[in-house]
C-alpha positions as CSV (number, residue, x, y, z in Angstrom):
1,X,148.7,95.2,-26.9
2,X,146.0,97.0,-29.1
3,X,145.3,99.4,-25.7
4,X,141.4,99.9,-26.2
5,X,140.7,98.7,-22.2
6,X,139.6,101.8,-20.3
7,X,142.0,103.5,-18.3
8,X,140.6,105.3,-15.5
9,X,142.0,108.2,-14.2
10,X,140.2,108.0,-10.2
11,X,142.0,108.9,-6.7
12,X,140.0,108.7,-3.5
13,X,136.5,110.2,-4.2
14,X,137.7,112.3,-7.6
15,X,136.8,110.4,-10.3
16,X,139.2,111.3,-13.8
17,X,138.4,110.7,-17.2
18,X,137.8,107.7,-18.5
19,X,140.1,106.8,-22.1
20,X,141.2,104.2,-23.9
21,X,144.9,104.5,-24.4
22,X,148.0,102.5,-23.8
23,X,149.3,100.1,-26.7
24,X,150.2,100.9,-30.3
25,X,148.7,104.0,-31.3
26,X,149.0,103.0,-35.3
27,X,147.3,99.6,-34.8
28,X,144.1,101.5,-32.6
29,X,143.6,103.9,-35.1
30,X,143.9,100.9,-38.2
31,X,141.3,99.3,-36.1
32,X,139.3,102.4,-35.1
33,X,138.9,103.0,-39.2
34,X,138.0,99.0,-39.9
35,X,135.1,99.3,-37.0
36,X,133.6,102.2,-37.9
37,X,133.4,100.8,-41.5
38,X,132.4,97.6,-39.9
39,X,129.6,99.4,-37.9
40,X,128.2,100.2,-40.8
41,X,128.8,97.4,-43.6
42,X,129.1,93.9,-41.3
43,X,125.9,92.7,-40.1
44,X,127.4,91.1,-37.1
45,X,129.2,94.6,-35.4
46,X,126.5,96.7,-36.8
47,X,123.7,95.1,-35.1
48,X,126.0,94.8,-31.8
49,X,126.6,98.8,-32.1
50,X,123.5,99.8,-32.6
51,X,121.8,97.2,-29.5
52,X,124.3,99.6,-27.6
53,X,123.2,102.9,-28.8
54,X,119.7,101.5,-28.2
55,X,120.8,101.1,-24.7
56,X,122.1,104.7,-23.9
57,X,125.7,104.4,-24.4
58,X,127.3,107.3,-26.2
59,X,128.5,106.7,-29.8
60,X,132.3,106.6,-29.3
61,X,131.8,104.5,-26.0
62,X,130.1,101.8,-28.3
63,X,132.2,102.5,-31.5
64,X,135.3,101.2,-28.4
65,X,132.9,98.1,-27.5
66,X,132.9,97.4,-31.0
67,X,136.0,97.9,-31.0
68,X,137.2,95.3,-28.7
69,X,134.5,92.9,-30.1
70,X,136.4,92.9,-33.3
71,X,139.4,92.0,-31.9
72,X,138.0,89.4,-30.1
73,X,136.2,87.7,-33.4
74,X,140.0,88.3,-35.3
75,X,141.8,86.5,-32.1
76,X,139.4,83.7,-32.4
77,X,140.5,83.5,-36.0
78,X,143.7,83.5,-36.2
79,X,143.0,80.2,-32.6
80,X,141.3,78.7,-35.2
81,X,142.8,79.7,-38.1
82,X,139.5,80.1,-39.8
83,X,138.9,82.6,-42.8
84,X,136.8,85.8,-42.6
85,X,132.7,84.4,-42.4
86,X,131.0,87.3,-40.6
């Protein structure tokens, strides 16, 4: 729906690009802007984005975990129709 899963771009031994794409391009790039102000302000993303930069992963791979994280704290929101507490 969102269309931040990888999409992998392989075929027999060549292995393609890796990108996120697929879903609503407007909602991705609403949610690309929230995270990377997220990264910086929440304590809860922040700390998960930079345990993955501490790990190796490049900046925009972990800015797209974060990413997915997010949606995954908003889904369990709206299931539990909670208010924002992070």
């Amino acid at each position: 729906m969102v269309g931040v899963a990888p999409f992998y771009r392989d075929s027999g031994k060549l292995r393609g690009k890796r990108r996120i794409r697929g879903g609503r391009h407007s909602v991705r790039t609403i949610l690309y802007m929230a995270t990377l102000s997220a990264s910086q302000c929440n304590p809860v993303i922040k700390d998960f984005y930079k345990k993955l930069v501490a790990q190796g992963k490049r900046k925009k791979v972990a800015i797209t975990a974060c990413m997915r994280k997010f949606i995954t704290i908003l889904n369990a929101m709206v299931r539990d129709g909670s208010e924002w507490a992070y």
